[in-house]
C-alpha positions as CSV (number, residue, x, y, z in Angstrom):
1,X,70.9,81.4,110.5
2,X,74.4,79.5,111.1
3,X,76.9,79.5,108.4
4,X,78.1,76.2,107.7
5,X,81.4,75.3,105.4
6,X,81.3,72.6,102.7
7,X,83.5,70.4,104.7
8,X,81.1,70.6,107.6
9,X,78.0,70.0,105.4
10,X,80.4,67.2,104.3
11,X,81.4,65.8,107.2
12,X,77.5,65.7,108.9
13,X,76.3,64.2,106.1
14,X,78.9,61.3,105.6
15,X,77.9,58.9,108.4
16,X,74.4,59.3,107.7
17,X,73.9,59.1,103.8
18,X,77.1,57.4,103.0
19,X,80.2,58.5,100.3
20,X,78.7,58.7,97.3
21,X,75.2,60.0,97.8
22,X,76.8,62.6,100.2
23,X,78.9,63.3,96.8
24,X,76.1,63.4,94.8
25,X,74.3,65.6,96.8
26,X,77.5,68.1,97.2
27,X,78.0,68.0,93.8
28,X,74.1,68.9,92.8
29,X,74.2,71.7,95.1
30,X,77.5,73.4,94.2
31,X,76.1,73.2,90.2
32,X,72.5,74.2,91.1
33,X,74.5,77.6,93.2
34,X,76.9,77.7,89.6
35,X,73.7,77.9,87.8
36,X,71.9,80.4,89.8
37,X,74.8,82.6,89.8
38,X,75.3,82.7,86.0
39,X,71.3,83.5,85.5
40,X,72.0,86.5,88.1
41,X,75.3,87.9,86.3
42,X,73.1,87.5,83.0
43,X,70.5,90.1,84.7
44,X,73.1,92.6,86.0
45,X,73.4,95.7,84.3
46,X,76.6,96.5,83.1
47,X,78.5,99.9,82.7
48,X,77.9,99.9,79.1
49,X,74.1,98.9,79.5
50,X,74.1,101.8,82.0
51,X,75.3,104.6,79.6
52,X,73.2,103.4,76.5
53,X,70.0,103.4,78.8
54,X,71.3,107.0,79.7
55,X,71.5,108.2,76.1
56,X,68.4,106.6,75.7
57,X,66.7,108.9,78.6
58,X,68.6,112.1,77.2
59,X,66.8,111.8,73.9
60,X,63.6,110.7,75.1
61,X,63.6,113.6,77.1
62,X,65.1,116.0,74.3
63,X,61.7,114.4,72.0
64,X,59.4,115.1,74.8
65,X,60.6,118.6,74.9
66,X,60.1,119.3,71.1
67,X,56.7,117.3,71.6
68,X,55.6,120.0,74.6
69,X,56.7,122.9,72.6
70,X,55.5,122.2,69.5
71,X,51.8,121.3,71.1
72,X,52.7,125.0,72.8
73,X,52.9,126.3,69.1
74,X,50.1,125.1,67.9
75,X,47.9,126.2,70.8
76,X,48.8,129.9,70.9
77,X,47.9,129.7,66.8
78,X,44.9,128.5,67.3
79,X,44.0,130.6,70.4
80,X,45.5,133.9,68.0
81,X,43.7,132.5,65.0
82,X,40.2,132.6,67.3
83,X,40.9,135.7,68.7
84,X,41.8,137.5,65.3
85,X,38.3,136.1,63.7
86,X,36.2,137.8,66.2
């Protein structure tokens, strides 16, 4: 796909559509590009979004592992508890 520049898209456009709707079109494109480009900067994860999703994984991780172990817990009671009764 070629490249073009404004002032080519500009000058093609001029003879064929005339000055102002070649304005008006130049103009609805550059704000429909503004436009998309501020939705994608809204999306993009910043350095601070980064590290508080980070913290977020260390203590979900930290919970998991007090989760697993305390399950462990429980199980070896019961399995002692069961083998004590017999």
């Amino acid at each position: 796909m070629t490249q073009i520049t404004k002032i080519q898209f500009i000058q093609t456009l001029l003879p064929k559509i005339g000055t102002k709707e070649t304005e008006t079109m130049v103009n609805y494109i550059d704000h429909s590009i503004e436009l998309n480009n501020e939705e994608i900067c809204k999306k993009l994860a910043t350095k601070d979004d980064l590290n508080k999703l980070e913290l977020r994984v260390v203590e979900m991780k930290t919970d998991m592992i007090k989760w697993v172990f305390s399950v462990f817990v429980v199980l070896m009671v019961a399995i002692i508890g069961l083998y004590i009764k017999k």
